[in-house]
Structure formats: C-alpha cells, structure tokens
C-alpha positions as CSV (number, residue, x, y, z in Angstrom):
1,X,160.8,109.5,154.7
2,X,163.1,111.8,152.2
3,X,166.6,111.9,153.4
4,X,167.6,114.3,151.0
5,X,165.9,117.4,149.0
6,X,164.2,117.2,145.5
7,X,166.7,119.6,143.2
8,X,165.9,120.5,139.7
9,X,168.0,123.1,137.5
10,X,167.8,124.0,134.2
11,X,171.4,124.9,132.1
12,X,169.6,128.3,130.4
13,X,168.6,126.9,126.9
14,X,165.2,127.2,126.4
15,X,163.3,123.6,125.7
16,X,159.7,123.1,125.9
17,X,157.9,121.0,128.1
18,X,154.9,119.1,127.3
19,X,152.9,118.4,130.4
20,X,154.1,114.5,131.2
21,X,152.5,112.3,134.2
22,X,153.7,109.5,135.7
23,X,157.4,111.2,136.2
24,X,160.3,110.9,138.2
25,X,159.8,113.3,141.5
26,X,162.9,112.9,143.8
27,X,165.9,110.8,144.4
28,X,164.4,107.6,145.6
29,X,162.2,107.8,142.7
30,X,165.2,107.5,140.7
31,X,166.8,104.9,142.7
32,X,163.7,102.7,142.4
33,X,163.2,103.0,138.7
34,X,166.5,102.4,138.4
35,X,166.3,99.0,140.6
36,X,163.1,97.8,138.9
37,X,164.1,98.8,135.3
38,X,167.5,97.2,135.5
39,X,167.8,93.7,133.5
40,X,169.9,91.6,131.6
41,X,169.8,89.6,128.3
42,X,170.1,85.8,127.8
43,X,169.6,83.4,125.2
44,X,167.5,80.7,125.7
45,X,168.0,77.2,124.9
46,X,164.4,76.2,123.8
47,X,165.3,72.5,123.3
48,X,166.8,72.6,127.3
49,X,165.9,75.6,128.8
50,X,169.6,76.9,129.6
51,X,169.9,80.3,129.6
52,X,173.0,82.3,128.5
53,X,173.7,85.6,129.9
54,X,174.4,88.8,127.3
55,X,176.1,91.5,127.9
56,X,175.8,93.6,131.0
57,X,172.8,94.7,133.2
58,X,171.5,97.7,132.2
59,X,168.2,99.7,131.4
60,X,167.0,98.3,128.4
61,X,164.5,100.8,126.0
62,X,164.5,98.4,122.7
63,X,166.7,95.3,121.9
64,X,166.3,93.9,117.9
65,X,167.9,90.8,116.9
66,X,169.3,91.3,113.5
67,X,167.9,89.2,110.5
68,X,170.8,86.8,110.3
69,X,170.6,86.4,114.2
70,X,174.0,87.0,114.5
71,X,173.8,90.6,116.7
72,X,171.6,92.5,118.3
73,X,170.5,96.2,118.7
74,X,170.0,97.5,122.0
75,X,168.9,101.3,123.3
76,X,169.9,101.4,127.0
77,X,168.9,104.6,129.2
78,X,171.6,106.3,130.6
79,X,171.8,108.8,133.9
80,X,171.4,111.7,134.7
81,X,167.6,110.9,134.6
82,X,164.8,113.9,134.5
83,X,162.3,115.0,136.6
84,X,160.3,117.2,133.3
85,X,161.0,114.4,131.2
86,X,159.5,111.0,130.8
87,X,162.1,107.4,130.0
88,X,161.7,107.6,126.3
89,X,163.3,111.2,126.3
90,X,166.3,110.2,128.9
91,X,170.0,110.2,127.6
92,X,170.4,106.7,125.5
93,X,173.2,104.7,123.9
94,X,172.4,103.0,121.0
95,X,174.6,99.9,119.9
96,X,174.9,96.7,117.5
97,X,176.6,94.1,120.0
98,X,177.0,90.5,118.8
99,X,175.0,87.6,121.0
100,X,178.3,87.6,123.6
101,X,177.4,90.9,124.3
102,X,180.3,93.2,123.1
103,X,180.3,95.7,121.3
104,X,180.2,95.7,117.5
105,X,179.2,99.3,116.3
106,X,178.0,102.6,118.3
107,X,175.1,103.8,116.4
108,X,174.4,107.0,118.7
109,X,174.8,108.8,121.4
110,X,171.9,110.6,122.5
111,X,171.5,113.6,125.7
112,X,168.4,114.2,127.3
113,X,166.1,115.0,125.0
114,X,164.9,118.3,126.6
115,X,166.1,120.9,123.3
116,X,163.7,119.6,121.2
117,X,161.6,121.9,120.0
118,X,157.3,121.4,119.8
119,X,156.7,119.4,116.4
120,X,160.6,118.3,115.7
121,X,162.4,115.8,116.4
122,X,166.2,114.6,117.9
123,X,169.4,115.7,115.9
124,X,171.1,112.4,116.0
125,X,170.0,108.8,114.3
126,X,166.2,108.2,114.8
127,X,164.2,105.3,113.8
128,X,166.8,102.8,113.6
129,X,166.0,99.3,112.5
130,X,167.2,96.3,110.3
131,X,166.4,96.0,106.8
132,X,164.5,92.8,106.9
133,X,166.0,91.2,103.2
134,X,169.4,91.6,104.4
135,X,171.1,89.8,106.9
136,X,172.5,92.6,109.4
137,X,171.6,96.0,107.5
138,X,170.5,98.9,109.8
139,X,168.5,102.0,108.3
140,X,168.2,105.3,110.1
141,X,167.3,108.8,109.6
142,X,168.8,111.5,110.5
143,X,168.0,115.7,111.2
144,X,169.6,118.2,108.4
145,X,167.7,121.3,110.4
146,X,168.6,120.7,113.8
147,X,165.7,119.3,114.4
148,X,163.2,122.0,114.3
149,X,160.4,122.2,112.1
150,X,160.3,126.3,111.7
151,X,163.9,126.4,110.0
152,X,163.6,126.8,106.1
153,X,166.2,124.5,104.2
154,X,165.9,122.7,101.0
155,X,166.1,119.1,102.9
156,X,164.7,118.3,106.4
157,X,166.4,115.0,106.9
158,X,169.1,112.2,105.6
159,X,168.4,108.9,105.5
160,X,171.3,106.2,105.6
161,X,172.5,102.9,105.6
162,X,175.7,101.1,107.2
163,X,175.9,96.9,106.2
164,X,178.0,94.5,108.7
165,X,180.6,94.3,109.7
166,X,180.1,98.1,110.6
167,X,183.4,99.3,109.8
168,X,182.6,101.3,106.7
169,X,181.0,105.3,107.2
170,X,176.9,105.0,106.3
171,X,176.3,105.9,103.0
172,X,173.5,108.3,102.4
173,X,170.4,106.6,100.4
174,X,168.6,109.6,100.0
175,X,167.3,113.1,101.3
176,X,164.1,114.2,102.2
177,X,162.3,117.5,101.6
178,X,160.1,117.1,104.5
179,X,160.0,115.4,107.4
180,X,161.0,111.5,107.5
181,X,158.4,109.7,109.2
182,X,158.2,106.3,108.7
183,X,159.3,103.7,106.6
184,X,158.4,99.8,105.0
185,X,160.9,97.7,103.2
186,X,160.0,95.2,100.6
187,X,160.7,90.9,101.5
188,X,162.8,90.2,98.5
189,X,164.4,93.0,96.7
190,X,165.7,96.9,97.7
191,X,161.8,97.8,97.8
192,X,161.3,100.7,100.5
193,X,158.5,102.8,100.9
194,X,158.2,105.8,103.1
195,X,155.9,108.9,104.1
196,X,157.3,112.8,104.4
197,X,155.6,115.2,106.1
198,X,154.7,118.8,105.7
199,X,154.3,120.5,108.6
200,X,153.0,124.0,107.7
201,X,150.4,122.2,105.2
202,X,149.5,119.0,107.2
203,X,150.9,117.4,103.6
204,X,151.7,113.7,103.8
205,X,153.4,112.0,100.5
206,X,154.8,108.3,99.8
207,X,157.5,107.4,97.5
208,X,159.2,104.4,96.5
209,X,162.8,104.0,96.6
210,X,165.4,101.0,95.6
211,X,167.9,100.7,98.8
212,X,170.1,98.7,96.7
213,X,170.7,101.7,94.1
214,X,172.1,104.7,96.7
215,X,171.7,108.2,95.6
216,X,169.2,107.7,92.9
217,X,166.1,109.8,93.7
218,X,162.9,108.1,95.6
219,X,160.0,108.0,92.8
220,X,156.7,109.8,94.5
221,X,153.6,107.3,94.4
222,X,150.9,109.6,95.4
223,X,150.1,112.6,98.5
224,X,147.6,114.2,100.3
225,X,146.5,116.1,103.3
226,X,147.1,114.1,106.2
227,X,142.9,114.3,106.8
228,X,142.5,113.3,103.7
229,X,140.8,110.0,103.7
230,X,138.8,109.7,100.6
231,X,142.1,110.1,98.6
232,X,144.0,106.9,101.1
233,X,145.4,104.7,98.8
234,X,145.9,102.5,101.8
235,X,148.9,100.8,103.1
236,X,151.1,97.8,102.0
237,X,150.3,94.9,103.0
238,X,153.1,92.7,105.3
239,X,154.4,89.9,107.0
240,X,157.0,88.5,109.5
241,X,161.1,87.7,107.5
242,X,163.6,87.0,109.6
243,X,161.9,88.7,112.7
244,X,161.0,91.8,111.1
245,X,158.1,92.9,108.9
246,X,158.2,93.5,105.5
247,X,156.4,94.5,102.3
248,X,154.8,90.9,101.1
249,X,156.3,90.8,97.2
250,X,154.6,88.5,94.1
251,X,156.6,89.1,91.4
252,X,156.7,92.6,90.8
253,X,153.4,94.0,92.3
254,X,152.6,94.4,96.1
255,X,149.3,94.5,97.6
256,X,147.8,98.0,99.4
257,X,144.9,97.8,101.7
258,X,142.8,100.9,103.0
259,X,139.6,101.8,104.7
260,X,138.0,102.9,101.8
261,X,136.5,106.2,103.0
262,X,134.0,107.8,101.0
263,X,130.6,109.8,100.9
264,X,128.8,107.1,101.7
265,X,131.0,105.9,104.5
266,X,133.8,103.4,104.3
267,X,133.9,100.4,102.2
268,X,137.5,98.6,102.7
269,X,139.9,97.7,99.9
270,X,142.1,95.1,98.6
271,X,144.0,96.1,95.7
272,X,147.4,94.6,93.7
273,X,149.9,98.0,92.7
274,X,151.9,97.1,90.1
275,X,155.7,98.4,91.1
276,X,156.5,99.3,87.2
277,X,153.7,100.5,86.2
278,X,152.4,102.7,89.3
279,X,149.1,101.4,88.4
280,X,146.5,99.6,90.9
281,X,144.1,97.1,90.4
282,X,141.0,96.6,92.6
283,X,140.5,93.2,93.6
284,X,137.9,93.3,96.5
285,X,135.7,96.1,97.5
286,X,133.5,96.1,100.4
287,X,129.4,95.7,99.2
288,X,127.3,98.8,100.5
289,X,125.1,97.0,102.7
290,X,127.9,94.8,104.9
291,X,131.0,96.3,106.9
292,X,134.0,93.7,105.3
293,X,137.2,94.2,105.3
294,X,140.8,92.0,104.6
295,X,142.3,90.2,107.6
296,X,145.4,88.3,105.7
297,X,146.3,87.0,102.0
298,X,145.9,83.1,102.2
299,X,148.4,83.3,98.8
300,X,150.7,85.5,97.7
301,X,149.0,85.9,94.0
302,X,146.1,87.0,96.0
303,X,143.8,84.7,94.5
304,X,142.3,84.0,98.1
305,X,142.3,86.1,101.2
306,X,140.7,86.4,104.6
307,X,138.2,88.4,105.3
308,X,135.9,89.6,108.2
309,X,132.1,90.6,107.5
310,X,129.5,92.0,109.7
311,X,126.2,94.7,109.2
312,X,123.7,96.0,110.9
313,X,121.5,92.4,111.0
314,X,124.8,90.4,110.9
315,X,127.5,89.1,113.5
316,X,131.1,89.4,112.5
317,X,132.3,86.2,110.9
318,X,135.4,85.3,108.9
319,X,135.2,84.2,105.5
320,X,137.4,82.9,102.9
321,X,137.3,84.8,99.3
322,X,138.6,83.7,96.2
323,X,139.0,85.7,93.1
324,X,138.1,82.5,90.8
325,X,134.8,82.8,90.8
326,X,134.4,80.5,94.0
327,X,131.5,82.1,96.4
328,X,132.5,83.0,99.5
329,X,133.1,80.0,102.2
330,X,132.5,80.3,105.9
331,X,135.3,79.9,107.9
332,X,133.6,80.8,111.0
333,X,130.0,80.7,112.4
334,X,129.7,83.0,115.7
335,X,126.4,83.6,117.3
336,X,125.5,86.7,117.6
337,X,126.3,87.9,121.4
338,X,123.5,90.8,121.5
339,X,120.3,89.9,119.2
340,X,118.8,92.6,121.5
341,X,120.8,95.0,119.9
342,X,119.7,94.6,116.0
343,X,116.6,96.5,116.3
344,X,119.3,99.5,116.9
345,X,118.4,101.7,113.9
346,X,121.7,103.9,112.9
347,X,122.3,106.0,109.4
348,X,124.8,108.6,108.5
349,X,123.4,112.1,108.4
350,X,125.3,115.1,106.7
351,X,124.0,119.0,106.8
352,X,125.9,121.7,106.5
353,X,126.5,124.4,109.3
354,X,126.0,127.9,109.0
355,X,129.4,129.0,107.6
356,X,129.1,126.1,104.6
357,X,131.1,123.3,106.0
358,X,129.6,120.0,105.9
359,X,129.1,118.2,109.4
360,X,127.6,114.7,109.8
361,X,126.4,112.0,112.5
362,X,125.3,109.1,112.7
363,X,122.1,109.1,114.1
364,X,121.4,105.7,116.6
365,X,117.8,105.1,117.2
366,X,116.4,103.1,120.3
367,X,115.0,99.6,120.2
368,X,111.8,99.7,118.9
369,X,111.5,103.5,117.9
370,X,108.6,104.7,116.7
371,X,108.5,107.2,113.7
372,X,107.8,110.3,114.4
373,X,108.4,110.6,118.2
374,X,110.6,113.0,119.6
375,X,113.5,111.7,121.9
376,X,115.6,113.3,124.5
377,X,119.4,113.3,122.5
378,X,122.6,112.5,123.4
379,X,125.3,114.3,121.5
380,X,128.8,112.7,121.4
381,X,132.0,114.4,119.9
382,X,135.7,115.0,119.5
383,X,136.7,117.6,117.5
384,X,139.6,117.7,115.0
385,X,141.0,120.5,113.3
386,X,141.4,120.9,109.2
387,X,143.4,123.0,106.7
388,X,140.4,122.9,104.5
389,X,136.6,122.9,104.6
390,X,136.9,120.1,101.6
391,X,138.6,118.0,103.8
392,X,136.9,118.8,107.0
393,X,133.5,118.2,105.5
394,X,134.7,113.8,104.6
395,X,132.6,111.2,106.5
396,X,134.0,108.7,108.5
397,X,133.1,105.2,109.8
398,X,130.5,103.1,108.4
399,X,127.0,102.3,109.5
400,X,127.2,98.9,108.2
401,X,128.7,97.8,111.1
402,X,127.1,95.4,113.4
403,X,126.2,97.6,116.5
404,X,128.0,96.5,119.6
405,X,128.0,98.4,122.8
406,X,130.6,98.2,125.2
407,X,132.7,99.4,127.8
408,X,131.5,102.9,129.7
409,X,129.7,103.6,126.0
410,X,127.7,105.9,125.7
411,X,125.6,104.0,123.0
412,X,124.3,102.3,126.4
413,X,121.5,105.5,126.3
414,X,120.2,103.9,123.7
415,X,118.7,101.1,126.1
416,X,117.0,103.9,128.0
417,X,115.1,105.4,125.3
418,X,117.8,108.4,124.2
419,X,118.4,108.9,120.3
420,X,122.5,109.4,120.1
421,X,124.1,111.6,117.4
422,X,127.6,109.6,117.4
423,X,130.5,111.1,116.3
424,X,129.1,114.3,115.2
425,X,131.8,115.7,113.9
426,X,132.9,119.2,114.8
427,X,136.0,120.2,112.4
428,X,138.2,123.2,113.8
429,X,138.9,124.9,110.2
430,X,141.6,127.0,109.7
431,X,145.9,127.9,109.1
432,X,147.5,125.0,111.5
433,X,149.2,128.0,112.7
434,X,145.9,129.5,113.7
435,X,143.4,126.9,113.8
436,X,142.5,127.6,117.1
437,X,141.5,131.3,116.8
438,X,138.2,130.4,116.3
439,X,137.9,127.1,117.9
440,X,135.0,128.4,120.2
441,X,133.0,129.8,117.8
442,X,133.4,126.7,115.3
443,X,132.6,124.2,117.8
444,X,129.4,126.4,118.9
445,X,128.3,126.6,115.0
446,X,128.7,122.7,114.8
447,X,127.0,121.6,117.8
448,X,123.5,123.9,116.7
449,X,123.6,122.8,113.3
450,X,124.0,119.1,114.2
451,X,120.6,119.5,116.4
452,X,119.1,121.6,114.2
453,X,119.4,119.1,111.8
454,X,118.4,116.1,114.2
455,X,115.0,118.0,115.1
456,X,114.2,118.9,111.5
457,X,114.5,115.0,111.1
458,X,111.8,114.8,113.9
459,X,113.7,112.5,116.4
460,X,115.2,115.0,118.4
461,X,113.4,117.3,121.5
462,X,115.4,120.2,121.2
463,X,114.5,120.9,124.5
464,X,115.9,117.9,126.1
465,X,119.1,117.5,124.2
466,X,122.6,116.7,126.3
467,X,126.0,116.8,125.2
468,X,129.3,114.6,126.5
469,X,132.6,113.5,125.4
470,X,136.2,111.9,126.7
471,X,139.6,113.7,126.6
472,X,139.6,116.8,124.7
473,X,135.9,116.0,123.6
474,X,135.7,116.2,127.5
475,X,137.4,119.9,127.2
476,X,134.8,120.7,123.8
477,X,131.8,119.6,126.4
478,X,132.7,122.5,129.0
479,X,133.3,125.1,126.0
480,X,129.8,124.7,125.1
481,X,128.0,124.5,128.2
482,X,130.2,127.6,128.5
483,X,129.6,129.7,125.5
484,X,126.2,128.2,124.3
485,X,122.7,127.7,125.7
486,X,122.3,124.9,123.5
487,X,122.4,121.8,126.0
488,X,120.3,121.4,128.9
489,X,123.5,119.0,130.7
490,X,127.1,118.1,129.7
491,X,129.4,114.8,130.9
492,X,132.9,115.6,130.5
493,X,135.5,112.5,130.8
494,X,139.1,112.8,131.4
495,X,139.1,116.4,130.8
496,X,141.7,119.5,130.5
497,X,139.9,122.7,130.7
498,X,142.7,125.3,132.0
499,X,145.2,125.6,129.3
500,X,147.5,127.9,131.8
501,X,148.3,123.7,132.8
502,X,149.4,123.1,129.4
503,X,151.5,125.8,128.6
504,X,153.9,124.6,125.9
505,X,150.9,123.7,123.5
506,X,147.8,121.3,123.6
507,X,146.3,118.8,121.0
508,X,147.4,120.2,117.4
509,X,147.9,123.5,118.9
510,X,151.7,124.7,117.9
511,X,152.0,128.0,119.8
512,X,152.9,128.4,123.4
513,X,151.0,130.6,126.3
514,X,153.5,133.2,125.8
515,X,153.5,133.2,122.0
516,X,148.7,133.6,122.2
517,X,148.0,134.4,125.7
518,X,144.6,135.2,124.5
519,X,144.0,132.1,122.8
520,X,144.8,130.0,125.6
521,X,142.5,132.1,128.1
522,X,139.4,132.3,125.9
523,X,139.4,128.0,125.1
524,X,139.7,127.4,128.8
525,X,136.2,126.8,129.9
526,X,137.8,127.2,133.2
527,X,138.1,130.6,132.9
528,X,133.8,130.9,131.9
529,X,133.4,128.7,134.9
530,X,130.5,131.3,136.0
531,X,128.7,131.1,133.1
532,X,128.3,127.2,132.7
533,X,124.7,127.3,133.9
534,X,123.8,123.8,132.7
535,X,124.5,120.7,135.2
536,X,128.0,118.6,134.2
537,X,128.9,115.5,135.6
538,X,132.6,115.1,135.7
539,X,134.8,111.7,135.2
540,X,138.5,111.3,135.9
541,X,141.1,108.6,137.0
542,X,142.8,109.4,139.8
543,X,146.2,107.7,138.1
544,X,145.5,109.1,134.2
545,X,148.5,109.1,132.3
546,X,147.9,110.9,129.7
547,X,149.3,114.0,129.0
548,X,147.9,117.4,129.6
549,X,145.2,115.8,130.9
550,X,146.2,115.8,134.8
551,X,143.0,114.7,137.3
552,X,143.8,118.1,138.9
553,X,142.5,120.0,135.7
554,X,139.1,118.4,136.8
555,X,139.8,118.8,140.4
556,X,140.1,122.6,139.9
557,X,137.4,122.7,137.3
558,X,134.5,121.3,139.9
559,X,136.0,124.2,142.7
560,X,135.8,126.8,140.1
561,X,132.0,125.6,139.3
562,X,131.0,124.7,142.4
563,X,132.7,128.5,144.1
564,X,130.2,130.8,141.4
565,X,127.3,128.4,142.1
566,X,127.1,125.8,139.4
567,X,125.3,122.1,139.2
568,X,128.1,120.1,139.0
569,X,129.6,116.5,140.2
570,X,133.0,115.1,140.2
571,X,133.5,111.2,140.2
572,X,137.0,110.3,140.7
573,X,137.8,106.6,139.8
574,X,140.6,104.8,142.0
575,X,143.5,102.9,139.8
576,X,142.2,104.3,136.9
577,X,143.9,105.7,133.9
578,X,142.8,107.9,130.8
579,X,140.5,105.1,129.6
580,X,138.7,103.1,132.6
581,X,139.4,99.6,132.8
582,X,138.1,97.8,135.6
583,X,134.1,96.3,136.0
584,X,133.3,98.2,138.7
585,X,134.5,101.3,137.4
586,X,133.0,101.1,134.1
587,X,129.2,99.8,135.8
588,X,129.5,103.0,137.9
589,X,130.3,105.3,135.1
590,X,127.2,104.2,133.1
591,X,125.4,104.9,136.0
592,X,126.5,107.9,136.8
593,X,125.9,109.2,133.1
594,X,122.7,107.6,132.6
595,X,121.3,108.6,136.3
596,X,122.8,112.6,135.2
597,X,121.0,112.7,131.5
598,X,117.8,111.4,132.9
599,X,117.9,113.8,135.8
600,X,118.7,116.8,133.7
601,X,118.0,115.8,130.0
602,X,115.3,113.3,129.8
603,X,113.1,114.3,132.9
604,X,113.9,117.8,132.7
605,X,111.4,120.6,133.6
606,X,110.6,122.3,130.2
607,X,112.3,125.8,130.2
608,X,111.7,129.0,129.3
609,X,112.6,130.6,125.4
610,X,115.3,129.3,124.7
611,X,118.7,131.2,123.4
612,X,121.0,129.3,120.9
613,X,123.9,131.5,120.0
614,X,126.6,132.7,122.0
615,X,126.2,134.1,125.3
C-alpha cells in the first residue's frame, strides 16, 4: 500500500512531452527501478572464471570498452528521476574510467532532459563513442543552437575530438550546417563519414571527412530527400576492429551496399566507391526475376561475396559469388517450408489518384485464382507523409520475394479466398510544416483510387472490399471508415485515434494542440465516432509500449462507437505489447480478423448505391 503521496512539479520552463508508457508513477516505483537497475562491472577471467569488480555500483545506460582495452566509457543515470520522462531522458554522467574503475575524464554532465524541444536534440555531448582505428579516441557532437531545430544560425552543431590521456581541451574537427546525425569511421586511416539533416526540407546529405586533418572542410559525396529511395547510394559496408565497427578499407576504395529501389521495385547493390575519385563501380546487381541481395564480403578486394537469393518459385538460400567469371556456388540448400504458398500470385500495380500522384500495391492473388473472378479485397496500409509528389509517387519492396506468411499477417486472407492489396501506399503530400492539413482528404483520395484501380483490373468486388492496418495505419483505418463510404469493415491494430492524448505532436506531425487545434480535432476519428457506420474490429495489448499509442486510446474509441450505436469489437491481448508476440495471441488475432472480414466483407449482404466520396 502507498505510504506516501505521488508529487510532481514542474520549475515554469516550458518542455514538451511526448506521450511515454511504461513510466515511473510514485516513490516505490522509483525505489524498485532503482533496486533492479543497480549493477556493477567486473572483468572476467575467461581462462578461470575470476571475476574483478569495477568501479562502483550504479545505474548503468551504456558502458564501451575503448579500442586499446585500456578504459572504458560508461553513462550512469543519476536522480532525481521523472515521472513524464522515460530512463534514456533522466539526468546522466558520462565518464572515461580506466579498468580499476576511477575516473580518467568527465565527458558530460547531463540534467533531465525535459527542455528539449520537439525535433532537437540535448545541448551538451551527444553521440559519444571511440574512433575504432585509434586506440582510446572519443568522437562526439555537440549543439551550436541550443538544441532547437526552429533557431536560424549558420551551423547547427560541432563535432570534436579529445585523444588519451584526456588532459588536452577537444579540438573541433568540423561544423555542421544541419543537423549531425550519425556517423561511420573508416578501419585503417582518418576515413569518416556522416549524414546532416534538414529539417524544414526533410534533406539528408553525406560527406566524407579526414579526422586526422582537423579544420579542413568535410567533402559532400552526394544528398537527397530523406524519402528518396531511388537516388540511395546505399551505405558502407563494415566490420568488427577492436570492438567497434568500422568502414571495411581495400586500398583506397570502400564498398556501399543499398536496396536498390527503383520503378520496378528493388534490386539490391554491391558497388566499390573509389575515395579519390568519388566515383562508383557496380559490381553486383540483383536480376529482375529473383529477390538477392549481399550478406558479407568473403575478401576484402570484393572478388567474392555472400549472398542471399529467393523469388516467387524459390526458397531463400545462400550463395557464394565471385566476380571471376566463376558461376554462382550453393552454399546452402533449404527446403522450401511452405510449397503451398507458391501458387500465391503477387505483382506491383501503380495508378495514379485523382490529384496526379502516383500510388501503387502489390496486388496478392489466392491459391489457385482464376482469371477473371471477382474477390472480396483486403486493403492494408500505413501512410507516410512526402515534401514532394515525385518522391511520394517511388515504389517500394519487391515482388520477387518468395512469399512467406507469418505472424498475425494479414497475407493469411489469402488462404481464405481474399485478394490483398499490400502496402498500398497512401503518401500524405505536403510542407512538413503542414503536411497534415489535408491528411483526411489525401488518405480518402488514395484509398478510392487504389480500388478503383483493383476493380478495373477485374479481381476486385468493389462491393465487398475491407480495409485494416497496425499503429497509425490502425488510426488511417478509423479515418476512412469515418470520412468515406468506401469499405464495407475496417480492423484497426494498436491504434491512437484521439489526438487530444497526444498533445505535443504525433508521427511526423511538428505542431502542438495548442499551435492547430483544428488539425488535431478533424484527424481524430474519435471525434466522427458517430459517423463510422461500417463494422471495426479493434486490437490492442493491454501492456503496449509504444508511444502515443496507449490501450486507452482504443478503450475510449470502442465507448465512443459503441455510445452513438456503431458495430464494433474490442479484443484486448494480456502481456502484450505494440506487436503481439505470444502463439496464442497471434492464432486468436487471425481469427478474430478472418472471422470479422468474412462476416462483414466476404459474406456481406449486397447494399444499396453506393457513395464513394466524402460524407
């Protein structure tokens, strides 16, 4: 029983406050994380087991060993502790002490993290970590606009570097126009390349710097908007030095490896980027009619390589490549675990909606389809939002994959007869700043064309056509059962639909309740509970931890329903979080989806005219 009461208080500042789960709640709380958080270091003797305390107990967020072995970097969480907040944002000291445990170097000091505001980051060292080439060599960035992304200044952050024994000041490798983000160093030589980030622009660009030449300027290899994936020139490729992964280095080229994303779906990359020249050379593509893509380099001249190969009539297998001229060799020679499944039919599909932005799907077929017959449809979504229609309108995913259903999926209709739109993609286009405007009205435009399309194809009855989706493809389910007439039943999975809930912003959405009001009461479905007029099946975990994305948004969603008369069924999953885990939950969520879409899609009564725009 409490012994004492549950006090919060804020100082006056304003700090926004994502909606967290999982959090701190009163004193015991604290004095039981703090119990069952609390460990110490040792080293281990491999060869005899002996174990050799380091340092004191603590709270322990990260602990790094240092290249050379000879300290070690550790983040330990500090009181007071917060009740808004989760551990990751608590105050932290961050320190290089060497393997007895003492102290060597303070890195930082850092409060709660509660100023910060939505998109920025903390004012003090962030992303700390060793260079891997050098033997104790820490890296770390560091704010030049307090943090917040709204400030205009020439620079956004300072990056640094501080060599043992730590008793020099960091010297300052370089500043960044926009936002730091992340970081690879090179094995051998002062190789390091890193993305910025533009906020307002959703503008991601890569350089290449030398960290042994401080203060010259980072040379910029290529950028792009951050949806962007046809113009990915993929990502270098690494391995483990000295505990720590780095930029695998043959001579003076390094190897980039990428999805491959184009109109035709993707088709992953290996390719050898020459450091001098900036130049790339293409030394394995993926075929168009397999799914194959690089697992490791079996040489670091990249004259052989791993790969992993599947397609539509093909298990996944490994195979070793060569770039001699030697055919491919089987390395591995799996059965294939569902031959049922290969009579799947799946293709990509692209159309255009009304407003000239292309959409696509790929369009799954049942086991032994027959041409020409018109199925009941499942369509599943998430939508994303776009600066650009260009970008928006990119395909992703391949259908050369070998089609494998599992988990709660809801490919699993395709067992009973449903044809499944997967992925139709339903891009939110418009200023980051203002994306959301017209989220309603985009999502509604998407979701006819994408049937409109699938019943032009013939496969589709437009009269028995459902729609579903998890997580905020959950939320774009209950927007157009809301504001459409479109679908005859939704399923909606782990679900927010009341943005009131998430006040301080939700998904990409940068504004708060107070800054749109309107915006956040017209995408709530919750508040057009009275016109969802279509049956929707509801799944949540009772213990989801993701944020925004309380059980109680689909708690209040089912009274609201169910008080102005609505079909609707709530199935709340013990022990379960955001994505369900265990058998039994995951047998009873396919059959409570398949046992609602053949109840109020597949077997439906046939209805009257039917209305497709807005209501």
């Amino acid at each position: 029983m409490p012994d004492e009461p549950n006090t919060q208080e804020s100082s006056g500042r304003p700090g926004p406050v994502r909606t967290y789960e999982d959090l701190l709640k009163s004193p015991y709380d604290e004095r039981l994380f703090e119990y069952y958080a609390t460990s110490r270091l040792a080293l281990v003797n491999a060869a005899t087991g002996q174990a050799t305390p380091v340092g004191q107990p603590a709270i322990f967020q990260s602990v790094d060993p240092s290249p050379d072995g000879h300290h070690i970097l550790v983040t330990r969480i500090q009181k007071p502790f917060s009740y808004l907040f989760p551990d990751d944002d608590f105050p932290s000291e961050t320190d290089v002490w060497d393997t007895n445990g003492k102290l060597v170097y303070k890195v930082a000091s850092q409060p709660l993290a509660d100023q910060v505001p939505i998109d920025g980051v903390i004012t003090g060292p962030r992303s700390i970590r060793w260079r891997p080439n050098s033997p104790a060599t820490l890296v770390w960035a560091q704010a030049l606009d307090g943090g917040d992304p709204k400030k205009k200044v020439a620079h956004r952050d300072s990056v640094v570097m501080i060599k043992a024994p730590f008793t020099a000041q960091p010297v300052e490798l370089f500043k960044v126009e926009n936002r730091f983000t992340s970081a690879t160093f090179g094995e051998k030589t002062g190789l390091m390349m890193f993305n910025d980030f533009e906020r307002d622009k959703r503008w991601v660009r890569t350089f290449i710097f030398d960290a042994d030449q401080p203060g010259t300027p980072p040379k910029l290899l290529w950028e792009r908007n951050q949806r962007d994936r046809y113009n990915d020139h993929g990502t270098p490729v690494t391995r483990v030095i000295n505990g720590q992964r780095a930029i695998l280095q043959d001579g003076g080229s390094i190897y980039l490896e990428g999805d491959g994303a184009s109109p035709e779906g993707d088709r992953p990359f290996l390719d050898r980027f020459n450091l001098k020249t900036l130049k790339s050379e293409r030394i394995f593509r993926s075929d168009s009619k397999s799914y194959e893509d690089v697992v490791a380099l079996l040489s670091d001249d990249g004259s052989k390589f791993l790969t992993r190969r599947e397609s539509p009539s093909e298990a996944p297998n490994y195979y070793v490549l060569s770039t001699n001229g030697d055919g491919p060799r089987a390395l591995t020679q799996f059965a294939d675990p569902t031959p049922q499944l290969r009579s799947i039919k799946k293709q990509l599909v692209t159309y255009k909606r009304a407003d000239g932005v292309q959409c696509s799907f790929t369009l799954y077929l049942p086991p032994n389809y027959k041409e020409g017959t018109r199925l009941p449809t499942v369509v599943w979504a998430y939508p994303l939002e776009f600066s650009d229609a260009g970008t928006a309108g990119q395909v992703s995913g391949s259908t050369q994959k070998a089609t494998s259903i599992v988990g709660p999926s809801h490919l699993f209709f395709l067992l009973e007869g449903y044809a499944v739109l997967d992925n139709a993609t339903m891009p939110v286009v418009g200023s980051p700043e203002t994306v959301n405007n017209t989220y309603v009205e985009q999502i509604v435009m998407s979701a006819k064309a994408a049937i409109d399309k699938a019943t032009e194809m013939g496969v589709t009855d437009a009269d028995r056509v459902g729609v579903g989706g998890h997580s905020y493809g959950a939320f774009m389910t209950a927007n157009l059962l809301a504001h459409s007439d479109l679908f005859r039943a939704g399923i909606a999975r782990s679900g927010a639909y009341n943005r009131t809930l998430t006040p301080f912003g939700f998904q990409s959405e940068r504004r708060t309740i107070w800054e749109a009001p309107e915006l956040y009461l017209k995408v709530s479905p919750f508040m057009f509970a009275q016109k969802i007029n279509e049956p929707m099946l509801m799944i949540h975990g009772e213990a989801d931890d993701n944020t925004g994305t309380f059980p109680i948004q689909s708690e209040r969603m089912y009274q609201a329903m169910k008080g102005n008369g609505a079909t609707v069924r709530l199935v709340m999953l013990p022990h379960e979080a955001h994505g369900y885990a265990g058998r039994e939950s995951i047998e009873h969520v396919l059959y409570e989806m398949i046992g609602w879409f053949d109840k109020y899609v597949k077997n439906a009564p046939p209805r009257g005219k039917q209305t497709d725009t807005q209501n």
